[in-house]
Structures are given as structure tokens and as C-alpha cells.
matplotlib code that plots the C-alpha trace (Angstrom):
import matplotlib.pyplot as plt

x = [12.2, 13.9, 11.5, 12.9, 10.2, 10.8, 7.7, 6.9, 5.2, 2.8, -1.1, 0.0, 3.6, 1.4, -1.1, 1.7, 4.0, 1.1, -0.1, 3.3, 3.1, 0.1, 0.5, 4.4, 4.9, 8.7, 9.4, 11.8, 10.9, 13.4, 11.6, 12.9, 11.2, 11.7, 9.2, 7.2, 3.6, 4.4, 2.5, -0.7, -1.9, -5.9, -4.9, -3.9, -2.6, -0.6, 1.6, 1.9, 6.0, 5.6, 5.3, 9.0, 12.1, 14.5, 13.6, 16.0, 14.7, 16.0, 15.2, 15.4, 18.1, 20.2, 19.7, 21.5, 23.2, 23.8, 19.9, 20.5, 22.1, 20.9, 17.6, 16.1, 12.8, 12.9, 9.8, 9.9, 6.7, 8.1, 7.0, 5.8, 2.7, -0.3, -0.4, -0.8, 1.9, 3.9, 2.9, 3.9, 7.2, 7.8, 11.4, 11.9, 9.5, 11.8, 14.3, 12.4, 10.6, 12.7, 16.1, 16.1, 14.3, 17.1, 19.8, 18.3, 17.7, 21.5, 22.1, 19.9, 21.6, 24.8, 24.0, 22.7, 18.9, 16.9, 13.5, 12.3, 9.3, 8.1, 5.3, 4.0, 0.5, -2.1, -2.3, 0.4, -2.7, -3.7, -6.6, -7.5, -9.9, -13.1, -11.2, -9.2, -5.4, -2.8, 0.2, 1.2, -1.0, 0.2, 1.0, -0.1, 1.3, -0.2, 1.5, 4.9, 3.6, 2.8, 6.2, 8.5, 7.0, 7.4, 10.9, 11.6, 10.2, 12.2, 15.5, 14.5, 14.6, 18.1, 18.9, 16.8, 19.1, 18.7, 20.1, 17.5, 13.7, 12.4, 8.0, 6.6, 3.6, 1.0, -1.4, -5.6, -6.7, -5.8, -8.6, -9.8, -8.7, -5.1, -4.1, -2.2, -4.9, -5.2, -8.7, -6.8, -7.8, -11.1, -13.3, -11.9, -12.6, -16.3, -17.0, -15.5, -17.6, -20.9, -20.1, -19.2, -21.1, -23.7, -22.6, -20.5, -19.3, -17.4, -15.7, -16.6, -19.4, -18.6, -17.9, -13.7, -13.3, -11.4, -10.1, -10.0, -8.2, -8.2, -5.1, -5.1, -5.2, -2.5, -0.6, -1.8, 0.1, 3.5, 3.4, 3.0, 5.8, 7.9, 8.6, 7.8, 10.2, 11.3, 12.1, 12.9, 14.8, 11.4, 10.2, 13.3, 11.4, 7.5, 5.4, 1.7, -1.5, -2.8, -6.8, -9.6, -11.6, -14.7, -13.4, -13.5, -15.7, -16.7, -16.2, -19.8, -20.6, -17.9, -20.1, -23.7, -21.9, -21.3, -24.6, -26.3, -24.2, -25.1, -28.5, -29.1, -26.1, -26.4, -24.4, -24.0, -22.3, -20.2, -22.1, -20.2, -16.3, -14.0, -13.1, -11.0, -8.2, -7.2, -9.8, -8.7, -10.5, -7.2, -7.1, -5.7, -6.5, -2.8, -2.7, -5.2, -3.5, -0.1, -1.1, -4.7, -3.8, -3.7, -6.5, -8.2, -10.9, -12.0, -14.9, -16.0, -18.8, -16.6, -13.9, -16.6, -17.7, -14.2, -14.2, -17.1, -16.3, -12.7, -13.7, -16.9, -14.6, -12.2, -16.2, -14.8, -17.1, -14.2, -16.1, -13.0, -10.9, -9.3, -7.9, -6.4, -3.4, -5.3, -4.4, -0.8, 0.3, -1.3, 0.7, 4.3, 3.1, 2.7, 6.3, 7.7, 6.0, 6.8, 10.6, 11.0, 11.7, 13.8, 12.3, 14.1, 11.9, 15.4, 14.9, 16.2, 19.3]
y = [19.1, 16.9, 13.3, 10.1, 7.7, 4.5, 2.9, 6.5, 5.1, 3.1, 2.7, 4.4, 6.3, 8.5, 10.0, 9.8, 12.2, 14.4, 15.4, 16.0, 18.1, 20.1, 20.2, 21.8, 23.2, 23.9, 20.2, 18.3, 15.0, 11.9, 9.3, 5.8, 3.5, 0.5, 2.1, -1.3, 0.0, 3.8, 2.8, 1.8, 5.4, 6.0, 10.0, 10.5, 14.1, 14.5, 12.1, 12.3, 11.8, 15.6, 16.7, 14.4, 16.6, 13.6, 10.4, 7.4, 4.6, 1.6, -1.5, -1.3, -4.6, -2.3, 0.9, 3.8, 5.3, 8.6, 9.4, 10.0, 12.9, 15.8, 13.5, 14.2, 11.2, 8.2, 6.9, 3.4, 2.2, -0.6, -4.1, -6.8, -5.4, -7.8, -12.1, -13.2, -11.8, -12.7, -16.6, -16.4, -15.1, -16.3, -16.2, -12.9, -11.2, -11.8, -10.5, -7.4, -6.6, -7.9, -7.7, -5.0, -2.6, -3.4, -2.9, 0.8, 1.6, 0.8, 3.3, 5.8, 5.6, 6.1, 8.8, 11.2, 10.6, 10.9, 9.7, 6.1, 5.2, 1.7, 0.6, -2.6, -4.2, -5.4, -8.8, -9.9, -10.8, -13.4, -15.0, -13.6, -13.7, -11.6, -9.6, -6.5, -6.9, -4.2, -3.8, -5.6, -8.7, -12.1, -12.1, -14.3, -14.1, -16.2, -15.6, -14.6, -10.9, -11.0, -12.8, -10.1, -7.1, -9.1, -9.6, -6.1, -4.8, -6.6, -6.0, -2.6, -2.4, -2.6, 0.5, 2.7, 5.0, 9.3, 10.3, 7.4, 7.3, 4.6, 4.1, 1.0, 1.4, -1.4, -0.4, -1.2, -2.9, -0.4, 1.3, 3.9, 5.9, 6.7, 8.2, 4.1, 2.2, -1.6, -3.4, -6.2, -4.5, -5.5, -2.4, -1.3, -5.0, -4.6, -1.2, -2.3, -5.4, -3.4, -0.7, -3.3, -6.1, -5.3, -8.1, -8.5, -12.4, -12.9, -15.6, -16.3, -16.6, -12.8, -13.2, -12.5, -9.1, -6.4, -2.6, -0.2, 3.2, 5.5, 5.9, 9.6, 8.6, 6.6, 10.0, 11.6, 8.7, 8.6, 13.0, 12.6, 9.3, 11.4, 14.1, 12.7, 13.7, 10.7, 12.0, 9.1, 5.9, 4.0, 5.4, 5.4, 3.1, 2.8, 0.2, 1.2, 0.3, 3.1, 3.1, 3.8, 1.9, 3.4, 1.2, -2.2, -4.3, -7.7, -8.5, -8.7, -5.1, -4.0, -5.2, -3.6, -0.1, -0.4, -1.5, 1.1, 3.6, 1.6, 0.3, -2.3, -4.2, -8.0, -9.7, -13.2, -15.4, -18.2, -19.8, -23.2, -21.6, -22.9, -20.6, -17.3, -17.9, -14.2, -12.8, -9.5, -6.7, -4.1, -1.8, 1.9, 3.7, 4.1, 5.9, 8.1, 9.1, 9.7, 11.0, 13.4, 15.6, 13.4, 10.6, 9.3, 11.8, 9.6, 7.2, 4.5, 6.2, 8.5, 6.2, 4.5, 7.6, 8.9, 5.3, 5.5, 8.9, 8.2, 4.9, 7.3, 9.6, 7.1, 5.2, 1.9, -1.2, -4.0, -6.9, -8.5, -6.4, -9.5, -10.4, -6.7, -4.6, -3.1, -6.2, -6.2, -9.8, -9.8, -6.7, -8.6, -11.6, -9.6, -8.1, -11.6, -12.8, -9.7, -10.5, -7.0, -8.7, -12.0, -14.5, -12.6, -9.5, -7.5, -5.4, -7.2, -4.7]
z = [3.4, 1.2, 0.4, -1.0, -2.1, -3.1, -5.5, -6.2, -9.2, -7.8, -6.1, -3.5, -4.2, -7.1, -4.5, -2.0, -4.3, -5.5, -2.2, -1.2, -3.7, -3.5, 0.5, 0.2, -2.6, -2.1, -0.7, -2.8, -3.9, -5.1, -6.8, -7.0, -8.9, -11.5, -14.0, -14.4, -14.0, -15.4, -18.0, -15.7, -15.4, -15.9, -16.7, -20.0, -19.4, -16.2, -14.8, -11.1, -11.5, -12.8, -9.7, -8.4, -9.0, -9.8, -10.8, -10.7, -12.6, -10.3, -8.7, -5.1, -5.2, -6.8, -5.0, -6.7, -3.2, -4.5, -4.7, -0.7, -0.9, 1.8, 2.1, 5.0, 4.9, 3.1, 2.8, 1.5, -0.4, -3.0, -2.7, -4.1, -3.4, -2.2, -1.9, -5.1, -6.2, -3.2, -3.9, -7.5, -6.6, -3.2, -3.1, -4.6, -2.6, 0.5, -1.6, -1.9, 0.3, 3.1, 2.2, 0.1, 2.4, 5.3, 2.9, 2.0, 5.8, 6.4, 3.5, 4.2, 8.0, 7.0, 4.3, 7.6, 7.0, 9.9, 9.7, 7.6, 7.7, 5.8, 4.8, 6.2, 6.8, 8.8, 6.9, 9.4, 11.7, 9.4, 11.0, 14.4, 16.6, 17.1, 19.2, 17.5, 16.8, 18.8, 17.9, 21.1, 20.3, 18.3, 15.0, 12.4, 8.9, 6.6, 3.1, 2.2, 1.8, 5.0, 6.5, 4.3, 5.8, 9.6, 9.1, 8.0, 10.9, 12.8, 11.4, 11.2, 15.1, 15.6, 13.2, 15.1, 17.2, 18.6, 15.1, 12.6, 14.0, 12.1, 11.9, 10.4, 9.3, 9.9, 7.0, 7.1, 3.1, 0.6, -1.0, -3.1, -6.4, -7.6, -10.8, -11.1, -10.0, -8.9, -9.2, -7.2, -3.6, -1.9, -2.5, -6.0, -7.3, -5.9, -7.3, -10.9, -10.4, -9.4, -12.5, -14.9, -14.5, -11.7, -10.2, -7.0, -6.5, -3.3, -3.3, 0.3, 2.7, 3.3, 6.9, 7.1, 8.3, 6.4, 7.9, 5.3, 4.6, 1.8, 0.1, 0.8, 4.1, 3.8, 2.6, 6.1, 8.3, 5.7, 6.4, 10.1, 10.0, 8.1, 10.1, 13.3, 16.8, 18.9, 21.9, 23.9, 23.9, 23.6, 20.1, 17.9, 16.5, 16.5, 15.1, 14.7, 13.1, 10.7, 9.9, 12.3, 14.5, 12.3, 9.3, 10.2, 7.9, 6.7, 3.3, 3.2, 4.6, 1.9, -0.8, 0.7, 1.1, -2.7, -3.4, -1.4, -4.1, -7.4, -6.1, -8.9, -8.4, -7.0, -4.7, -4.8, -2.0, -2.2, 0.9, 0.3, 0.4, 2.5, 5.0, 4.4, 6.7, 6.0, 8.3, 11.1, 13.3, 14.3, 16.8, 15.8, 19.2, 19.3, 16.5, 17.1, 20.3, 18.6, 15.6, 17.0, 13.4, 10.8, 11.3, 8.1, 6.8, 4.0, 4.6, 2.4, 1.2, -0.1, -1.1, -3.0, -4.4, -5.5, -7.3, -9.6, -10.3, -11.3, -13.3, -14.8, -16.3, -18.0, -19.5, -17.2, -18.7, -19.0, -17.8, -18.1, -16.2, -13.7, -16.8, -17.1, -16.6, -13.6, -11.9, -11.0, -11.2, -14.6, -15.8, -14.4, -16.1, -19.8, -19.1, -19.1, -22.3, -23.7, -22.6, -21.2, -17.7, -16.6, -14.7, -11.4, -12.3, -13.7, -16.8, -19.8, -21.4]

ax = plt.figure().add_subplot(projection="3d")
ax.plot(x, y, z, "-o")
ax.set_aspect("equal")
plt.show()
């Protein structure tokens, strides 16, 4: 098999490209990936892109087409990657994440791929109800994030044909440790909280609920995506939630599962917060009937565990580290006032 990832250098595209790797050894992987957070890697003697066999060093806006060749999967990870960053640039992050991954699918149709799979999210539920989200139910997106990844799915739609199987994937909360790291995620910013300060402040009362999923686990739905056999008109293209019913969490519950692991850390409560309007249970019984094989393994205990273990070995103490490069808007921010990028994210020449 022959892998195109896009955002290869990533959170996600690193353990993405290395357990490609390690579970077919004589895959072929393409890597395309603008290089801004190569740099962001906690191992300072492998880089995961030594296990890609080309890498093209591109934004997704301009594509390079000829990276398609005899590609069987494209799976398509880059983004503007969570809301912050989406709400400091709003209109580029439709430009992105939006129009950038339709343009690629187009490509990637005409270049004889058959399978692309993207990678969306569960944050289009926004605030929901008690209730747990289908993939059938309402929508909700709340942030520009959100509203890019609902309008690539449904472009996406139309391209889907016998000879292009297209699976979005609906994504639970990020979580756990990758060789690039991001402390911006719910249960990486509590456990670098807990190590570094033994403090966890949420910022809310702790009530908005949160699925989670390892990324490793997010590897185990992009395999099964990526090679997946639509054998009927109805599932050309698929849209499905990816976590486990297990894995649904308040914020709150979040920050006592990391407590039970580093017993002397405190967690204080914002109890006068305005609500978190971001707040979603989500229903993955559909995957777990479509995909019996490759259902997330990873629990937050050992998420958790694989956190302070990875952060132990690099002596992590940065009280300070919102402020860091392990925060992705931060590390966009320093390449504009380092004037390595343009205010439309482009590399400077």
C-alpha cells in the first residue's frame, strides 16, 4: 500500500506515520507537510518523518499534484488544528481546512486514488443535550473549526463514487502522547498542570462533557478508513463518530482521573464561569459495529500514564508552558514575529 498523509508532521500525523510504519513495514508513505512545527518534537534522536519515504514540504493551498502518483490512501490530517487557532485566523482557516481539503479530494480523484479519509471532529455538536450525539443527530458548530470541518464533509459527499470511498472521520478530544506534542488539548494541559505545578485550574464549573481518544487510537480508525471496501451505493461515503462510548467525560472527571495518578495535585474550580457552551456526549455504537477490529485499546488511565511518562523523560517542569511552543497558536505567533511567515500563514522566500 501506498499512504499519502497530509500534516504528517503533526500531534497526530507523527504517531499516525510511525505506526504505519511499525505495523507494515513495506508500506510506502508520502508525507505532505508545511514543516511549521518540525521543530516541536520532545525526541531529540529520531524524528518520526524517518520512517516517511518522501517528503514534500508544502502547504496544502498549494498542493504539489505530482505527490499522487500510484497513491492508493490519502489520508488527510492538516488543519488549523483546534479553536483558538481557528478564531485568530478565522478566514484562513476556511481556506484550509475547507477549501483546501476539497480541492485535494478533486486531485486525488482524478489522480486514480481510491480511498480518502479526513479528519474531522466531534466539536461540530457544539452544545448538546444530555443525550449522546449520532451521526444522524443535529449539528451544532460553534467556532470556525468546527464550521470548516462541516463544510468539508459536505462537499466531500458529492465526490464519493464506486471508484473514490471517501470516510470522514468525526474525532472524540485528542489526547495523549506524540513524539510533537500539544499541551493545548484537555487531558495533556491537566497532566502538565498536575506535574508542573500540582495545580489543575479549570476554567469552568467542570460540568461540559468531553469524549476522549488516544491518538494511537486515532491511528486504529485512519488504518481501518484507509483501506476500507464500500460495497454499496450507500457507503461511498461514510461519516462516523470515532471514540467509545467508555470515554465520555466531564471536564471535571478528566481532572480526578489525573489526580487519582499524581495524588497531591489540587483541583480548583471556577464555580462562578459562565457556561462552557462547547459541552457534547457522542454516540460511537456505529463504529463499533463497522469497525469490531480496530476499537480504541487505550484508556485514560493509560493515556494519562503514557503522558507523565513521556513528559518524565524529557524532566517537564515549565510552569509556564501556556506561554510555550507546546501550544500551537503560540508557536504560529513566534513565526510571525520572527518574520519566517506572512500574515496569510505562507513561508516568507
Amino acid at each position: 500500500m501506498k499512504y499519502l498523509i497530509t500534516g504528517n508532521m503533526g500531534y497526530l500525523g507523527s504517531v499516525v506515520t510511525s505506526n504505519f510504519k511499525k505495523n507494515y513495514n513495506n508500506c510506502e508513505i508520502i508525507g505532505v507537510d508545511s514543516g511549521f512545527f518540525a521543530q516541536c518534537t520532545l525526541d531529540r534522536f529520531l524524528l518520526p518523518e524517518s520512517h516517511v519515504n518522501n517528503q514534500f514540504f508544502s502547504d496544502v493551498r498549494n498542493f504539489p499534484l505530482e505527490s499522487l502518483k500510484e497513491v492508493d490512501s490519502v489520508i488527510h490530517l492538516a488543519a488549523i488544528s483546534n479553536d483558538p487557532m481557528g478564531n485568530e485566523f478565522e478566514i484562513l482557516t476556511n481556506d484550509i481546512n475547507y477549501k483546501s481539503t476539497i480541492e485535494i479530494a478533486k486531485n486525488a480523484k482524478k489522480a486514480g486514488v481510491k480511498n480518502f479519509v479526513f479528519a474531522s471532529s466531534c466539536s461540530v455538536y457544539g452544545f448538546a443535550s444530555q443525550s449522546s450525539k449520532t451521526e444522524e443527530d443535529s449539528i451544532n458548530p460553534l467556532t470556525a473549526y468546527a464550521k470548516s470541518k462541516i463544510d468539508a464533509e459536505r462537499d466531500l459527499l458529492e465526490l464519493a463514487d464506486e471508484n473514490f470511498t471517501i470516510t470522514c472521520l468525526r474525532f472524540a478530544t485528542a489526547c495523549g502522547y506524540s513524539p510533537r506534542l500539544r499541551l493545548d488539548l484537555v487531558l495533556n494541559d491537566f497532566v502538565a498542570s498536575a506535574l508542573s505545578s500540582g495545580k489543575i485550574n479549570i476554567l469552568s464549573d467542570g460540568s461540559p462533557w468531553r469524549p476522549l481518544i488516544d491518538v494511537n487510537d486515532m491511528f486504529r480508525a485512519i488504518d481501518w478508513a484507509s483501506k476500507r471496501k464500500a460495497n454499496s451505493h450507500n457507503n461511498f461515503y461514510l461519516l462516523v463518530n470515532i471514540g467509545s462510548n467508555n470515554f465520555n467525560y466531564t471536564v471535571l472527571e478528566i481532572a480526578q482521573e489525573v489526580q487519582k495518578k499524581l495524588p497531591n495535585t489540587i483541583i480548583e474550580i471556577n464555580k462562578n464561569a459562565p457556561p462552557d457552551k462547547r459541552s457534547y456526549k457522542v454516540d460511537f455504537t456505529l463504529f463499533s459495529e463497522l469497525a469490531k477490529d480496530y476499537q480504541p485499546l487505550c484508556n485514560l488511565e493509560q493515556s494519562i500514564n503514557n503522558l507523565i511518562i513521556g513528559l518524565n523523560n524529557i524532566k517537564f517542569n515549565d510552569k509556564l508552558f501556556r506561554e510555550s511552543y507546546l501550544i500551537r497558536l503560540n508557536h504560529l505567533k513566534s513565526l510571525k514575529n520572527l518574520n519566517l511567515i506572512d500574515e496569510n500563514l505562507y513561508l516568507k522566500n
